[in-house]
Structure formats: C-alpha cells, structure tokens
ChimeraX commands (.cxc) that place a marker at each C-alpha (Angstrom):
marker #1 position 0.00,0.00,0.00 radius 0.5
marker #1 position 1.08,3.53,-0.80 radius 0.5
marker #1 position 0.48,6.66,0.75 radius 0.5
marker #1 position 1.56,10.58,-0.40 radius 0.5
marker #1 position 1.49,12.70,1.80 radius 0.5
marker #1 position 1.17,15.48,-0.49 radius 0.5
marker #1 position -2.02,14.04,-2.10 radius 0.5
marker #1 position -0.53,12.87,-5.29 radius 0.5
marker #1 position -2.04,10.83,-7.06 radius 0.5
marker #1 position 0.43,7.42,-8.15 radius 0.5
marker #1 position -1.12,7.36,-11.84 radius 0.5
marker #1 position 0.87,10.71,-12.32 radius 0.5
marker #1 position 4.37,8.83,-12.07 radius 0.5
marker #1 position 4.97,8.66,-15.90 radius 0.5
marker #1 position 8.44,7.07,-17.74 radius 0.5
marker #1 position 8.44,3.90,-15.90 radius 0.5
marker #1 position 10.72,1.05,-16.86 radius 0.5
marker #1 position 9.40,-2.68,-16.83 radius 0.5
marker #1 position 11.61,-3.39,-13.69 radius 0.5
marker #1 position 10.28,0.05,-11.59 radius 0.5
marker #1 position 7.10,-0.82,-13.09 radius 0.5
marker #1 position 7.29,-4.48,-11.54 radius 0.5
marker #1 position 8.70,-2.82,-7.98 radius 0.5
marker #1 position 5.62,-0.33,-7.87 radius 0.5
marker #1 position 2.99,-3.15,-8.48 radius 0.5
marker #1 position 4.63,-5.14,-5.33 radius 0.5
marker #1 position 4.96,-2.12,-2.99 radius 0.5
marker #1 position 1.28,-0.81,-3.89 radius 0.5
marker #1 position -0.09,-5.04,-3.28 radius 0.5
marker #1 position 1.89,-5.04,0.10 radius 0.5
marker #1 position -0.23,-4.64,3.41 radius 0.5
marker #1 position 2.62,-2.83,4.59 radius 0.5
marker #1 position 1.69,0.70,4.53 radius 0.5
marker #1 position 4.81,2.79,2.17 radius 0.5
marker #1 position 4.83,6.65,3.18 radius 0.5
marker #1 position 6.59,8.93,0.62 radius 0.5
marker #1 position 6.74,12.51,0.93 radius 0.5
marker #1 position 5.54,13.11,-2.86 radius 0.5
marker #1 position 6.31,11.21,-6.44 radius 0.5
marker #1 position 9.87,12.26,-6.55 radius 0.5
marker #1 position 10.65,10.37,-3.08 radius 0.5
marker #1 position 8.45,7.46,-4.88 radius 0.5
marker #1 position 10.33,7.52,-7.98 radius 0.5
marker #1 position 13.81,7.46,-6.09 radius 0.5
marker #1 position 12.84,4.62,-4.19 radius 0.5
marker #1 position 11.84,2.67,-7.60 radius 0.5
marker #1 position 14.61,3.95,-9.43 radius 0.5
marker #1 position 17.60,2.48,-6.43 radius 0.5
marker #1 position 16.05,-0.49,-6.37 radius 0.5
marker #1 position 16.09,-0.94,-9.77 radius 0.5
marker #1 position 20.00,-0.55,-9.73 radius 0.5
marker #1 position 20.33,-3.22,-7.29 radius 0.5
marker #1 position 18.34,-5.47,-9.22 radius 0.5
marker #1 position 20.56,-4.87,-12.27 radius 0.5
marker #1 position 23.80,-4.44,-10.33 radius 0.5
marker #1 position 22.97,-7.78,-8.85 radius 0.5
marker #1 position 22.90,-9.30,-12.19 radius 0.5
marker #1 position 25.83,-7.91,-13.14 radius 0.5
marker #1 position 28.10,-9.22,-10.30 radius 0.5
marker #1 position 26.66,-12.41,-11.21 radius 0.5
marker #1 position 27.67,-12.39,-14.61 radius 0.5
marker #1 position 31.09,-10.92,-13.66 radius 0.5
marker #1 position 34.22,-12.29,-12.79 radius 0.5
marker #1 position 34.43,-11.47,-9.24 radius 0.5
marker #1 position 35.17,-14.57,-7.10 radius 0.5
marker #1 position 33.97,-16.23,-3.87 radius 0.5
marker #1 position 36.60,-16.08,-1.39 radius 0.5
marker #1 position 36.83,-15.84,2.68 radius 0.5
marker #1 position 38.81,-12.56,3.89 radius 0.5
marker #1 position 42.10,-14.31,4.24 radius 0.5
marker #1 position 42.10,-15.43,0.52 radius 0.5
marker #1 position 40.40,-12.21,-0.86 radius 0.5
marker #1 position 41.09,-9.22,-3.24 radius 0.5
marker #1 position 40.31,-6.04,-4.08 radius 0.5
marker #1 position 42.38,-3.85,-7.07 radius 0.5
marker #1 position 45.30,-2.46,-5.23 radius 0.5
marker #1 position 45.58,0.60,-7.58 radius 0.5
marker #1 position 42.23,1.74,-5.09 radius 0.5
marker #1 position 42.43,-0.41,-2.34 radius 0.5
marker #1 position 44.37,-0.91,1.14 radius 0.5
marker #1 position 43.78,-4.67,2.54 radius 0.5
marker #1 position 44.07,-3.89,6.21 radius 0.5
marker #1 position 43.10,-6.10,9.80 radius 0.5
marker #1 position 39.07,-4.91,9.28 radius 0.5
marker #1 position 38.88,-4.75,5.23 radius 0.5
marker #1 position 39.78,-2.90,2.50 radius 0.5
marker #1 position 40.64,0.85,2.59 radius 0.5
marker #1 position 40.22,3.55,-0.13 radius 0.5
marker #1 position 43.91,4.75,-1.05 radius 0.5
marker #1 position 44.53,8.40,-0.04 radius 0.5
marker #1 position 43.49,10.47,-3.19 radius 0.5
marker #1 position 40.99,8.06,-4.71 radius 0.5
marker #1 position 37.54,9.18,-5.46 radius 0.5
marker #1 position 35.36,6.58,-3.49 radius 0.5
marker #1 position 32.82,6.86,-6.96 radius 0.5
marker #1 position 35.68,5.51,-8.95 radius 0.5
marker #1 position 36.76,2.96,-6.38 radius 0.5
marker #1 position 33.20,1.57,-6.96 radius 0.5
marker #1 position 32.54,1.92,-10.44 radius 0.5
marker #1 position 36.35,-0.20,-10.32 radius 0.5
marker #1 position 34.49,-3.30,-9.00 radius 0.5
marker #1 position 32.04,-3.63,-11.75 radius 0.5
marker #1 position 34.33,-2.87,-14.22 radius 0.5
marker #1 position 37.07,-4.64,-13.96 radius 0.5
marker #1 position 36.02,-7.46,-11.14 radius 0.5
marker #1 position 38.15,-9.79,-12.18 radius 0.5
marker #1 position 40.79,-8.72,-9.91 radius 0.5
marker #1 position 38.40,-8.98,-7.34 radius 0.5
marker #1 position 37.12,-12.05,-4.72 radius 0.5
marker #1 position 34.85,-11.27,-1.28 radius 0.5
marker #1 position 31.79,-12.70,0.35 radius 0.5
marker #1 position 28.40,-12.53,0.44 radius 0.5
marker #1 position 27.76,-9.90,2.58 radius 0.5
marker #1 position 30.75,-7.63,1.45 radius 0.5
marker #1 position 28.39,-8.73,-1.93 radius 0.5
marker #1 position 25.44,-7.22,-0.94 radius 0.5
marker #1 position 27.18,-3.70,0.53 radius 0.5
marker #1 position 28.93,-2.73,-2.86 radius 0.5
marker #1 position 25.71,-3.63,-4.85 radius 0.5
marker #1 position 24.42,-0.90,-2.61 radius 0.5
marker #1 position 27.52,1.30,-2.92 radius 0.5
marker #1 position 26.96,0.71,-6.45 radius 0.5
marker #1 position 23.00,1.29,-6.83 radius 0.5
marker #1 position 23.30,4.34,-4.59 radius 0.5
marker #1 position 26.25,5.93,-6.66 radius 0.5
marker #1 position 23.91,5.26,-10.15 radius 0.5
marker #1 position 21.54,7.57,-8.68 radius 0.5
marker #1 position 22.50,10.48,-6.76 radius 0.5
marker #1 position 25.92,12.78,-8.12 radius 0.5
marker #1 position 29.40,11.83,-7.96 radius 0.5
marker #1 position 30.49,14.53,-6.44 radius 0.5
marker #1 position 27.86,14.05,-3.70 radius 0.5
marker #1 position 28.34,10.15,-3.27 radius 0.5
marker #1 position 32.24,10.74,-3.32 radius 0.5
marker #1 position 31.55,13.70,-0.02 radius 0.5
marker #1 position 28.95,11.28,1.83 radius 0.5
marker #1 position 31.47,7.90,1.51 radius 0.5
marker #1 position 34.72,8.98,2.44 radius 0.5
marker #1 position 36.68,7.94,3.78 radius 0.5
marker #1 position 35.31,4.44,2.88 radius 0.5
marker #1 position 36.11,1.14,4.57 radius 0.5
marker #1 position 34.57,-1.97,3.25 radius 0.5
marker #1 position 34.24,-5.96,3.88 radius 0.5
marker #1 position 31.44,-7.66,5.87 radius 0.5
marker #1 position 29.36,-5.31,8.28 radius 0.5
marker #1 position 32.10,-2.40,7.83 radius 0.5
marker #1 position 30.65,0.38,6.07 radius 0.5
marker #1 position 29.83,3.97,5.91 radius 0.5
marker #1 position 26.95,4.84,8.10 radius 0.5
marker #1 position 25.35,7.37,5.39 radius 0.5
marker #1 position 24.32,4.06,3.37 radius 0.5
marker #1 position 21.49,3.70,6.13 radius 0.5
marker #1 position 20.83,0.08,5.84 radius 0.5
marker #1 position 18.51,-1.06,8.07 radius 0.5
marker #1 position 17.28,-4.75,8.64 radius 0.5
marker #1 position 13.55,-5.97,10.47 radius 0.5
marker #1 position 11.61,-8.92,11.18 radius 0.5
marker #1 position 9.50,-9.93,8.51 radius 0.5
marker #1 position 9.27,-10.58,4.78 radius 0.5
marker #1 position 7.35,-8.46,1.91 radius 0.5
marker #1 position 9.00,-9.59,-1.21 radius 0.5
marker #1 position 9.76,-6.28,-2.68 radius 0.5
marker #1 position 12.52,-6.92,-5.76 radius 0.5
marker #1 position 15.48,-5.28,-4.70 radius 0.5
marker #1 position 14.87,-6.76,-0.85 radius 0.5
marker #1 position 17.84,-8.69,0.00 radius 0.5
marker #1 position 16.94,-11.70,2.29 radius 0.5
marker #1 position 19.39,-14.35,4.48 radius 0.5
marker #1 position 19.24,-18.33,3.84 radius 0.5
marker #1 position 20.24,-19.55,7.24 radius 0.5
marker #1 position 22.33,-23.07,6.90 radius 0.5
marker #1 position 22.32,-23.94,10.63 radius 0.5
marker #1 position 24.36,-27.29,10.11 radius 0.5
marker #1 position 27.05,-25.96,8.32 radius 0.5
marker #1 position 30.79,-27.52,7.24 radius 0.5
marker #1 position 32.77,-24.52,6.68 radius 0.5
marker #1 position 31.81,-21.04,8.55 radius 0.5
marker #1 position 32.12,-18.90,5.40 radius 0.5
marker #1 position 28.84,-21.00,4.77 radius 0.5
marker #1 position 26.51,-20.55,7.38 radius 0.5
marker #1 position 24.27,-18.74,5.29 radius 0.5
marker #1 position 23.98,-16.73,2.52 radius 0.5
marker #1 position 22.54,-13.10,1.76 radius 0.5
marker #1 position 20.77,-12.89,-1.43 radius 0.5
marker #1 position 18.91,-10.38,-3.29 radius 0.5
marker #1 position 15.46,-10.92,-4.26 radius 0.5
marker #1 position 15.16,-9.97,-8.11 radius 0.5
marker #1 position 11.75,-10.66,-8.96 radius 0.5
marker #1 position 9.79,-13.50,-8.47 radius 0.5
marker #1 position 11.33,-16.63,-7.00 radius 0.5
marker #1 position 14.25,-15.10,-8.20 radius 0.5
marker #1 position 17.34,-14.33,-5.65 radius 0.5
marker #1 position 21.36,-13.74,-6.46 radius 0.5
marker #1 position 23.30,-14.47,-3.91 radius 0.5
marker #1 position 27.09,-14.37,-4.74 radius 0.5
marker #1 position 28.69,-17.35,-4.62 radius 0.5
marker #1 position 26.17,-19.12,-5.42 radius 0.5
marker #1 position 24.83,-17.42,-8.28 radius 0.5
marker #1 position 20.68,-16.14,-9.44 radius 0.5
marker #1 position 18.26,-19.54,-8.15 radius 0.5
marker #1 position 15.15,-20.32,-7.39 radius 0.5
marker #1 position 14.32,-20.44,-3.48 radius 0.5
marker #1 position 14.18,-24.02,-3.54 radius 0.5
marker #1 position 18.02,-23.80,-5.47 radius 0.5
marker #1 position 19.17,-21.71,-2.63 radius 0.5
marker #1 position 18.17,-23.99,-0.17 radius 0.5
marker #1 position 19.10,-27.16,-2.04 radius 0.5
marker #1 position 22.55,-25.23,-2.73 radius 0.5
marker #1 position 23.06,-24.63,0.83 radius 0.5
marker #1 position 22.27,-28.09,1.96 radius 0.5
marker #1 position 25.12,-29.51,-0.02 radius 0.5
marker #1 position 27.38,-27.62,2.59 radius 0.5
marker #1 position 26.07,-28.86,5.52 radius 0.5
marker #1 position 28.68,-30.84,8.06 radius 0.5
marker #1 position 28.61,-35.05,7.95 radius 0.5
marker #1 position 24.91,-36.47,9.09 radius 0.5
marker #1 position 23.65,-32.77,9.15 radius 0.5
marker #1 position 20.14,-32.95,10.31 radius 0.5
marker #1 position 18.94,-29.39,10.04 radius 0.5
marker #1 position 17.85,-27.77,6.58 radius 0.5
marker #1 position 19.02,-24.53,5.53 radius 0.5
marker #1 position 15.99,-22.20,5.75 radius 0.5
marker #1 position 14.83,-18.76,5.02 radius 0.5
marker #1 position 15.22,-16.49,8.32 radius 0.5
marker #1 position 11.77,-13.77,8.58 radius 0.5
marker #1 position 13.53,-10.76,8.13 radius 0.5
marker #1 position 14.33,-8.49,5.73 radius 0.5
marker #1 position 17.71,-6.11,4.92 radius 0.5
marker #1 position 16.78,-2.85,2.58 radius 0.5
marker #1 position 18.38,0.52,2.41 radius 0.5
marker #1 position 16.40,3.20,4.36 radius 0.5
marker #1 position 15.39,5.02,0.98 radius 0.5
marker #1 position 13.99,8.17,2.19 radius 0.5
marker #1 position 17.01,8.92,3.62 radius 0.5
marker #1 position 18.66,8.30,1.14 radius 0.5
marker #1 position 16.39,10.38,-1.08 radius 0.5
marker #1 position 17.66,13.62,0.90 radius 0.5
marker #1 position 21.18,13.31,-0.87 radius 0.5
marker #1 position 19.56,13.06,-4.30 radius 0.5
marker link #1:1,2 radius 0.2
marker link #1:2,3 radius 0.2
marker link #1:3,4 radius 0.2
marker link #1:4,5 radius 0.2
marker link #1:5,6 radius 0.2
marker link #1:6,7 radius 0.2
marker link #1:7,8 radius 0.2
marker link #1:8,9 radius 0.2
marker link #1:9,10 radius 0.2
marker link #1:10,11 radius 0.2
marker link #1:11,12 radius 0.2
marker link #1:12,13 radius 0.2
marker link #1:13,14 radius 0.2
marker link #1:14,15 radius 0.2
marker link #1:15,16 radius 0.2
marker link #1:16,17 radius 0.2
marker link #1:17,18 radius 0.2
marker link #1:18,19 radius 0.2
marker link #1:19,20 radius 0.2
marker link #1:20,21 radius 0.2
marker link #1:21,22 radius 0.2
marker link #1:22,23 radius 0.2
marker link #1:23,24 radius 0.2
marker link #1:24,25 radius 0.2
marker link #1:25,26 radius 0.2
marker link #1:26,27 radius 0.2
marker link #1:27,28 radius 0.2
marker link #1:28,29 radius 0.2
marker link #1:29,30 radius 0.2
marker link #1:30,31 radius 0.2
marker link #1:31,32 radius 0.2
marker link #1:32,33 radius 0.2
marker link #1:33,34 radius 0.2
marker link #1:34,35 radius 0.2
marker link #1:35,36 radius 0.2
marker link #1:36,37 radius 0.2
marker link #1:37,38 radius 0.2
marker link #1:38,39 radius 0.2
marker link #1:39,40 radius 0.2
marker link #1:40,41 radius 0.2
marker link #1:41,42 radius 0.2
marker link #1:42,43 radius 0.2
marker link #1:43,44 radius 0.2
marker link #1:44,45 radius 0.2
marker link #1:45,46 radius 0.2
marker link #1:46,47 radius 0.2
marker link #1:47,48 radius 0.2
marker link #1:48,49 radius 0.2
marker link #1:49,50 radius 0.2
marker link #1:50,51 radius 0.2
marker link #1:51,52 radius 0.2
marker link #1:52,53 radius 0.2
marker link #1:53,54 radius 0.2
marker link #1:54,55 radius 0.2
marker link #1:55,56 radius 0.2
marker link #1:56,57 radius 0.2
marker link #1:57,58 radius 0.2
marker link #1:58,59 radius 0.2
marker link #1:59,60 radius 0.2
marker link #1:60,61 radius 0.2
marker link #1:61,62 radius 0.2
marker link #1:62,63 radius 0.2
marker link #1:63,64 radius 0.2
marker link #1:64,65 radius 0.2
marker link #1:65,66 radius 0.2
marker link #1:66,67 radius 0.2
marker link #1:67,68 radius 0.2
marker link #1:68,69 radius 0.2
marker link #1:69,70 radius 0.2
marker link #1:70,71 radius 0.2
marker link #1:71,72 radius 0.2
marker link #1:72,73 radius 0.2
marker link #1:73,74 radius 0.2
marker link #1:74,75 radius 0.2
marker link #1:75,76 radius 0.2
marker link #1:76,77 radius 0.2
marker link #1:77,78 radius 0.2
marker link #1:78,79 radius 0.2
marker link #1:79,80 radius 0.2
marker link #1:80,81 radius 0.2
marker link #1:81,82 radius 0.2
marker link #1:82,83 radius 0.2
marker link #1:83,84 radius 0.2
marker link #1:84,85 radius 0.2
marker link #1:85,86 radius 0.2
marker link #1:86,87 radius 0.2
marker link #1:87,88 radius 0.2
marker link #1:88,89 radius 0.2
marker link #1:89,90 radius 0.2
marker link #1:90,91 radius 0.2
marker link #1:91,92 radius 0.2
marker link #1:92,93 radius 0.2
marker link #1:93,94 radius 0.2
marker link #1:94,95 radius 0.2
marker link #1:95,96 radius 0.2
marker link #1:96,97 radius 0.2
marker link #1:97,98 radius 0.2
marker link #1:98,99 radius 0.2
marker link #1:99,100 radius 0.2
marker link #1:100,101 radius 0.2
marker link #1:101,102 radius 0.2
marker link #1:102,103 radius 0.2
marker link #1:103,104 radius 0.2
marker link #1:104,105 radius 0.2
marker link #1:105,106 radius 0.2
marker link #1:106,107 radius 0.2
marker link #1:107,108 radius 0.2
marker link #1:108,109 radius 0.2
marker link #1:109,110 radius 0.2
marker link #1:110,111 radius 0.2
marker link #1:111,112 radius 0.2
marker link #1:112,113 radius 0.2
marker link #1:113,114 radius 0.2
marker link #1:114,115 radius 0.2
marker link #1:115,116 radius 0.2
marker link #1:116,117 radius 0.2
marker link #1:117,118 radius 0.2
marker link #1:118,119 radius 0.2
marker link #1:119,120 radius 0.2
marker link #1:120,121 radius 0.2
marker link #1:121,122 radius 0.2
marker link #1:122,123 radius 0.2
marker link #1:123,124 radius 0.2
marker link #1:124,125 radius 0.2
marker link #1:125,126 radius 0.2
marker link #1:126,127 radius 0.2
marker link #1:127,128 radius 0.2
marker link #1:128,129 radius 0.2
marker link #1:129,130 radius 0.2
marker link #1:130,131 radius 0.2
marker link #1:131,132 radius 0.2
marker link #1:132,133 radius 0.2
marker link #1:133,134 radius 0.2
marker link #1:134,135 radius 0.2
marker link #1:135,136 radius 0.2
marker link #1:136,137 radius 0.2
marker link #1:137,138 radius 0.2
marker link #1:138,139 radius 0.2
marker link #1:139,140 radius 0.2
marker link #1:140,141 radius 0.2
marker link #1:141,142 radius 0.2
marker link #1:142,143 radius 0.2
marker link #1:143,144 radius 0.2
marker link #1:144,145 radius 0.2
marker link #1:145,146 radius 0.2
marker link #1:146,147 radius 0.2
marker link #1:147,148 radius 0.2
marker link #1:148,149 radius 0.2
marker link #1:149,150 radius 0.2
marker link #1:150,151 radius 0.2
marker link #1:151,152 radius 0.2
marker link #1:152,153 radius 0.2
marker link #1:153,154 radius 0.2
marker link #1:154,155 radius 0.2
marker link #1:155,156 radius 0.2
marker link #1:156,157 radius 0.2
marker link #1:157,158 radius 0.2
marker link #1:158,159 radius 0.2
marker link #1:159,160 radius 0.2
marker link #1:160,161 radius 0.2
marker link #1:161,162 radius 0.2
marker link #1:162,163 radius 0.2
marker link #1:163,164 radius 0.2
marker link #1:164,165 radius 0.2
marker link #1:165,166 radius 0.2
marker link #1:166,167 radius 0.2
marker link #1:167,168 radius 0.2
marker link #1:168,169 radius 0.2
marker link #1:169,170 radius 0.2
marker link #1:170,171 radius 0.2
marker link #1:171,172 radius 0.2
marker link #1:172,173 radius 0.2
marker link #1:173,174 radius 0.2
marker link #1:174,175 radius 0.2
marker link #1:175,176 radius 0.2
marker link #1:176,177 radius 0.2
marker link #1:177,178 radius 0.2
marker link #1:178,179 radius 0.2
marker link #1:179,180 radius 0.2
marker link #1:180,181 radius 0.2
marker link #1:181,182 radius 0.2
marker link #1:182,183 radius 0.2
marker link #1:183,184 radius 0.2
marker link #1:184,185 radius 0.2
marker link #1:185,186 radius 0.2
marker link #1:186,187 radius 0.2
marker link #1:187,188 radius 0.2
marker link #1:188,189 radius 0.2
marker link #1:189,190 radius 0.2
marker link #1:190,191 radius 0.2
marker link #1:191,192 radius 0.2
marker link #1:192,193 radius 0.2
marker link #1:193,194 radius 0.2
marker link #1:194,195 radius 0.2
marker link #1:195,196 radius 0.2
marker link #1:196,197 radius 0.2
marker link #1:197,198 radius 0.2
marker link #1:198,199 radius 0.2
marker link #1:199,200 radius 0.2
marker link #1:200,201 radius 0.2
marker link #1:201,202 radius 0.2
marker link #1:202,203 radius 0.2
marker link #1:203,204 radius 0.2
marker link #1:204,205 radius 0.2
marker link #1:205,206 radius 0.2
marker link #1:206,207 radius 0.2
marker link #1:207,208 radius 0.2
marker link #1:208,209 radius 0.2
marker link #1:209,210 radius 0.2
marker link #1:210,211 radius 0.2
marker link #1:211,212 radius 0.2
marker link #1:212,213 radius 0.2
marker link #1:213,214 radius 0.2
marker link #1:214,215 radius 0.2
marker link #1:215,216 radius 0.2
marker link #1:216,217 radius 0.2
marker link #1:217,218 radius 0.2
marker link #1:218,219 radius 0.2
marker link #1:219,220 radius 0.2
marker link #1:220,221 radius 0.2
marker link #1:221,222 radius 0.2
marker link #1:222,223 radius 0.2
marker link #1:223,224 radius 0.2
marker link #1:224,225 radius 0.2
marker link #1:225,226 radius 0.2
marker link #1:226,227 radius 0.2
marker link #1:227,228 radius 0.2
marker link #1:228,229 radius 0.2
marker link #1:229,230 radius 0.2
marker link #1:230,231 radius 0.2
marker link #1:231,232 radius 0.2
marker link #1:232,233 radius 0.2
marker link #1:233,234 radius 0.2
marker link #1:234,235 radius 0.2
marker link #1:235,236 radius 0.2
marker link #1:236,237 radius 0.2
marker link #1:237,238 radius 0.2
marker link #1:238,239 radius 0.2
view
C-alpha cells in the first residue's frame, strides 16, 4: 500500500521502466503501509532499487570470485587490505573505487555480505551525483558489516517480497563457517542472487546450501523472517 502525503495521485508517475514498473505493483499489493513525501521520493525509491536489481545481475555475470577474507582481493591501484577490510587509497575518489568493482572485477574475490554492501555502494552511486556520493562515503572502509553509516541500511523482522529486498538463507548445520548462510537479493519473483552461489530459485538456494552442511547434518538450511533494505527516504535527501 502507498500513501503521499502530499495528495498525489500514483497514476501521475509517468516514464516507468518494466523493472520500476514491476517494484511499484509489489509495494502498492503489500499490506505494509509505504509513506513517501511526494512522487519524486516514490520515484527514487523505484529507481535504487532498480539498480540493485541490475547491479545484482551484473556481479553475477562478472568475474568477481567467492573467497573468505584471508584469501580475498580487491584492485590495489584503489584499495588498502588492512586487519578490518579494505581501505580507499589516499586520493581516490570513493565513486571511482566503486565503479572499479564492476568494471574490472576480475581482480576482485569477497563474500556474500561484502556482496550485498557494494551492490548498494553501487545502486546508490547510479543515482545520486558523484560529487555528492564521493563527499557522503569517504573515507570508505569496506568488507562484511564495515561500512559507511550514510548508506542507512537497516534490517527488520518480517518478509514483503519487494525486488530489490535482500533476504538471508540460514544453513544452521554448516561444514565450513564462510557457509553458514547466505545473503541474497530478491530480483523478482522466485528469483534471488546471492554471490557465490549465483541467481536460483528459493528451492536452489536452499538445495545449494544443503550440499554444505557438516557429515549427518540434520537441520535444513531455511529462510530467516527478516528483511535487509536501504532506508530510501534517507537516502532520497542526498539526491
């Protein structure tokens, strides 16, 4: 469900691609009600989650690798490896430093949740200025859970299937650590990337999982009720 505040009307949001298009239809079926200031706030929303939905697809099809911190990489022409992750070289615009990942990931290997923060580094540099983005993430620190606070990402219980959502497979009887679960974005219907693993159905993620579960594992891997997004109207006050 949506609400403007301003009393717009949602038939007035003109220009819509088939992915925003697809976004808007699941946000107005939710029961969940979605405030926005006026269309503009709307429109951002649609338009950053449309970035990670094609960012997503792009790491997939890239040649970053899957790889644990120890055995990891990032292009040292931008990037420091240090004890909590990688850090931005003095001088180096944090804009470029991103853009770096997606175009030339082959010297490039991380996990899934590093993933999931530079698809948002990336979706959030696509739409605001360069020159904004590059003031607002720097100095810029990134691997797991280390990240600029100004990306306000924000995770709660529950699940409302809104593409561009990104969603954790829990893998409770796991083998190896790096695979206790597995954050994935969800692209559209029954549709989720999680890197590593690749774009799968939900049953694919789970059945993916499974196969690194410890000897006579008796516990499924399983989707956990909550849901990680970017807080998008704040967000939309840097745009």
């Amino acid at each position: 469900m949506i609400i403007l505040k301003d009393g717009s009307a949602i038939n007035n949001l003109k220009g819509l691609s088939p992915v925003e298009s697809m976004i808007l239809n699941a946000i107005e079926k939710s029961k969940i009600r979605y405030q926005y200031t006026n269309l503009k706030e709307l429109a951002f929303e649609l338009k950053v989650r449309e970035r990670i939905i094609i960012n997503s697809r792009l790491m997939n099809s890239s040649a970053a690798m899957f790889a644990t911190f120890p055995d990891s990489s990032f292009n040292p022409y931008y990037w420091i490896k240090t004890i909590n992750g990688y850090r931005l070289q003095a001088g180096r615009r944090p804009s470029a430093a991103i853009r770096d990942i997606f175009e030339n990931s082959y010297l490039y290997s991380f996990e899934c949740v590093t993933a999931i923060v530079l698809i948002y580094y990336k979706s959030i540099l696509d739409s605001i200025r360069p020159e904004y983005f590059d003031r607002l993430y720097s100095p810029m620190l990134i691997w797991g859970h280390n990240f600029n606070d100004a990306m306000h990402m924000v995770t709660y219980e529950g699940i409302d299937n809104i593409p561009g959502d990104v969603y954790y497979f829990s893998n409770p009887d796991y083998e190896d650590p790096i695979w206790m679960g597995e954050n994935a974005v969800f692209l559209e219907y029954n549709q989720y990337f999680g890197h590593g693993i690749g774009i799968v159905t939900h049953s694919k993620m789970i059945e993916a999982l499974n196969t690194l579960r410890r000897m006579n594992a008796t516990r499924s891997a399983f989707q956990l009720n909550q849901t990680t997004r970017l807080d998008f109207s704040e967000l939309y006050k840097y745009s």
